[in-house]
N, C-alpha and C positions, 0 to 999 in steps of 0.2 A: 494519584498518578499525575506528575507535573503537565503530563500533554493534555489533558483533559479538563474540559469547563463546564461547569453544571450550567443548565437552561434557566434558571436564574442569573448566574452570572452574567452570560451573554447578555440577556432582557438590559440588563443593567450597561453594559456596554453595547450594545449593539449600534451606536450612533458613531462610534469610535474607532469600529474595526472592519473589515470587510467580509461579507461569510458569503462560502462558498457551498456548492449543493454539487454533490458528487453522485448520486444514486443513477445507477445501472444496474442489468440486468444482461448473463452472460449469453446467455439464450433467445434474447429480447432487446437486442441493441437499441429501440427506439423509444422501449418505454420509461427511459429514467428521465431522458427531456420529457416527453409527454406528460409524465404525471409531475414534472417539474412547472411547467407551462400551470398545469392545473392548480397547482398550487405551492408556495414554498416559502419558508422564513422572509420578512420584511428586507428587501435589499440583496438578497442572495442572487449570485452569477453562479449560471452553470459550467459545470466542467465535465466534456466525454469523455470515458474511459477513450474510447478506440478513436475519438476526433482529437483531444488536445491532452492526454495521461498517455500517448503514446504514438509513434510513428508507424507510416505503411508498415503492413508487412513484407519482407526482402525474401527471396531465399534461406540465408539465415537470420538471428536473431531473436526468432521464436512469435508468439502470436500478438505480442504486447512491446514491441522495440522500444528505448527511449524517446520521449518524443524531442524533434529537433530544438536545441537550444534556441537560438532566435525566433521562432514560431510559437516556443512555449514562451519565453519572455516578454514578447507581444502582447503573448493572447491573457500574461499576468497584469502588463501594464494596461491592457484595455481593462481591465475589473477595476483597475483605480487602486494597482499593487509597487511599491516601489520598497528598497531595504528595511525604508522604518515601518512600513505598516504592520499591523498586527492582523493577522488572519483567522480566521475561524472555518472549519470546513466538517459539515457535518454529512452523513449516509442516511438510508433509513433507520438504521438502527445501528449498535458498534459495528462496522461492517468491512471489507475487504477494500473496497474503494477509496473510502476517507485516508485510508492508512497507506495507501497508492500515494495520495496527494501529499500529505505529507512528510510522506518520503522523498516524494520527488522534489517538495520545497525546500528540504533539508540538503539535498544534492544540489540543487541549483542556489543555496546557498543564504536561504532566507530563514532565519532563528526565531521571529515574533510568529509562532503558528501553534494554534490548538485545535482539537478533536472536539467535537457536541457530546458529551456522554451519553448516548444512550439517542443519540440523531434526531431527526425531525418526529419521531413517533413520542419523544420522551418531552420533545419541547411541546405538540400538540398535547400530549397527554393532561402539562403542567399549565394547562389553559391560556399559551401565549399564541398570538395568533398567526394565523397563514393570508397569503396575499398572491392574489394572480397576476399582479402589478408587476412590469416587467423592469426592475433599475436601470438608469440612465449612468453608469460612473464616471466622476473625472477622471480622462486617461492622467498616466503616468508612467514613468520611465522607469522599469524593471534590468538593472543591470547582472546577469547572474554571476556568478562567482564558485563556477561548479567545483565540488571535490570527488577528484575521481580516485579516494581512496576509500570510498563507499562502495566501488563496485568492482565486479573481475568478470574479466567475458570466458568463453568456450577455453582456448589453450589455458588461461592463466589458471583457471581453475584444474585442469588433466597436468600439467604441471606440479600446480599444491598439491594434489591428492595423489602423484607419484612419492613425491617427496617426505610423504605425512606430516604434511606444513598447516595443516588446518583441520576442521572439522567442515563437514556440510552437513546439513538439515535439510532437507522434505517437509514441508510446510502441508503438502496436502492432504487428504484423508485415509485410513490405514488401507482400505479398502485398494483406493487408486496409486498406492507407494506400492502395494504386494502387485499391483496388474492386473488383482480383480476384477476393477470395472475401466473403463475410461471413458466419461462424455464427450471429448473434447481431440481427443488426438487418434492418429493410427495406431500407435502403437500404445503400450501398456506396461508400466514397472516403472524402475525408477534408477537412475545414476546409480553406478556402483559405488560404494560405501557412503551413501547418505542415511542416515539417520532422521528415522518419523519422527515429529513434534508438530502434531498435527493444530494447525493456528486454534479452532474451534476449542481448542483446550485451554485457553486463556479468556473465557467467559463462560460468565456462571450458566446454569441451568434459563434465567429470566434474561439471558444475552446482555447480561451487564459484564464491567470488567472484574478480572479477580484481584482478590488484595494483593499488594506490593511482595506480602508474606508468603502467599500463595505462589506466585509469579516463580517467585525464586526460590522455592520448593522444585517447581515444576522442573525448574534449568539447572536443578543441583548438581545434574551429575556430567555437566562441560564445565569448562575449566578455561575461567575467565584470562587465564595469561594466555591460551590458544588464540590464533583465530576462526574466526566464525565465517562460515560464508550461507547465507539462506538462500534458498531455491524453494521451486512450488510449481506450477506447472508453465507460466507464462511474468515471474516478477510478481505479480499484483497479490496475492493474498500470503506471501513471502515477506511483505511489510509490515503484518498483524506480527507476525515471529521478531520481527525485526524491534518493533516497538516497544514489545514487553522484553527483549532483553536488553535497548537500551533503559526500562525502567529498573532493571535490577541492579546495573552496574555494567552490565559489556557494555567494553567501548571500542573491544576491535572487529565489527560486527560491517558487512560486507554482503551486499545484495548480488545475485548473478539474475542480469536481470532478464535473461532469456530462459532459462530455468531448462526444465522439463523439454518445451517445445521446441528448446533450439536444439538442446542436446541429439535429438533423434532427428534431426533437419539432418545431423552429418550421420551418413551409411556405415563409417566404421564403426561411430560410437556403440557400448555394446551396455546392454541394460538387465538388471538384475530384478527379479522377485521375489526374494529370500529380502528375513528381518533383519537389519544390521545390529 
């Protein structure tokens, strides 16, 4: 998988690149700093989901809004991030966060970015070390260069899906697509005609990735001249889906980054429980 660096590789470049520690906890909002604080790859700058992967929540937009371009640009050029730098941004393990970040660096327009395979548990694991040292980085000027044909909000989406101009995907678990359960919202089910492809199904049983072969087994049966739009309950684990099908070849692949949560922000919108 091109996104992906083994914890050797980094070892070897880590002088060169900037890594970033993305580990949160949706339940736990404080303890991805915390045990970042505690300890974290040599040089790593933190990034909060809900402080800098995202803006206030509004009325709508859902529970994870994008976060403000000038704000997020700032807060890249403060890590000591500018066009050419190459990045590096690992989770605790392959995890929903990292794949946040790198979607949003994709959108805001920065190309030198990789994934930790297997996060700070695999780099520990490989005997390289941890540091509670907090980096100092040269700022630099982070100019972005957003494309907004990575995303579609509320209407543009009830429009495509009038017209059957797309596909959507449900990124979240089959359980919380049917209305089973919901931790997280009022309400329960899932946008009318979205289709399960639950992210979790793109790593193996040892939470590693699956092979390229596998991947594109898994998305055999969408059809790459479509487009794609992924959803999930708030954007963020919408990214994981997002990832493994730009590894297979989608390229017209499109985040709705309010997902779930904004969709039932508006009273009309009407939501289903049946399997698509």
């Amino acid at each position: 998988m091109k996104f992906l660096i083994s914890p050797e590789k980094l070892r070897e470049q880590l002088d060169d690149v900037v890594v970033i520690d993305t580990r949160f906890n949706l339940f736990n909002p404080d303890q991805g700093h915390k045990i970042y604080l505690k300890g974290h790859i040599p040089g790593a700058v933190y990034f909060d989901l809900n402080k800098d992967l995202a803006s206030a929540r509004r009325e709508h937009g859902g529970n994870h809004p994008l976060p403000d371009s000038e704000e997020f640009s700032k807060k890249l050029g403060e890590a000591g991030i500018d066009q050419n730098t190459t990045v590096v941004i690992y989770d605790q393990t392959n995890d929903i966060f990292a794949a946040r970040m790198y979607w949003l660096l994709q959108y805001f327009g920065h190309e030198h970015t990789f994934i930790l395979d297997g996060g700070v548990q695999a780099w520990a694991k490989g005997g390289y070390s941890i540091t509670s040292t907090i980096p100092e980085p040269s700022p630099k000027t982070f100019v972005p260069t957003i494309n907004n044909n990575l995303i579609v909000d509320m209407a543009e989406l009830k429009d495509k899906q009038e017209k059957a101009e797309s596909i959507l995907i449900d990124s979240r678990s089959c359980p919380r697509y049917l209305g089973e359960e919901e931790p997280l919202y009022a309400k329960a089910g899932h946008i009318p005609g979205a289709k399960n492809y639950d992210w979790h199904d793109l790593l193996t049983a040892n939470n590693g990735w699956k092979t390229q072969s596998e991947i594109k087994e898994h998305f055999a049966s969408l059809d790459k001249k479509q487009e794609i739009i992924v959803s999930c309950g708030s954007g963020v684990s919408a990214c994981m889906n997002i990832l493994g099908l730009w590894a297979v070849g989608f390229e017209d692949v499109k985040l709705y980054p309010g997902s779930f949560s904004d969709w039932i922000s508006y009273p009309e919108n009407t939501i289903e429980t049946i399997e698509e």
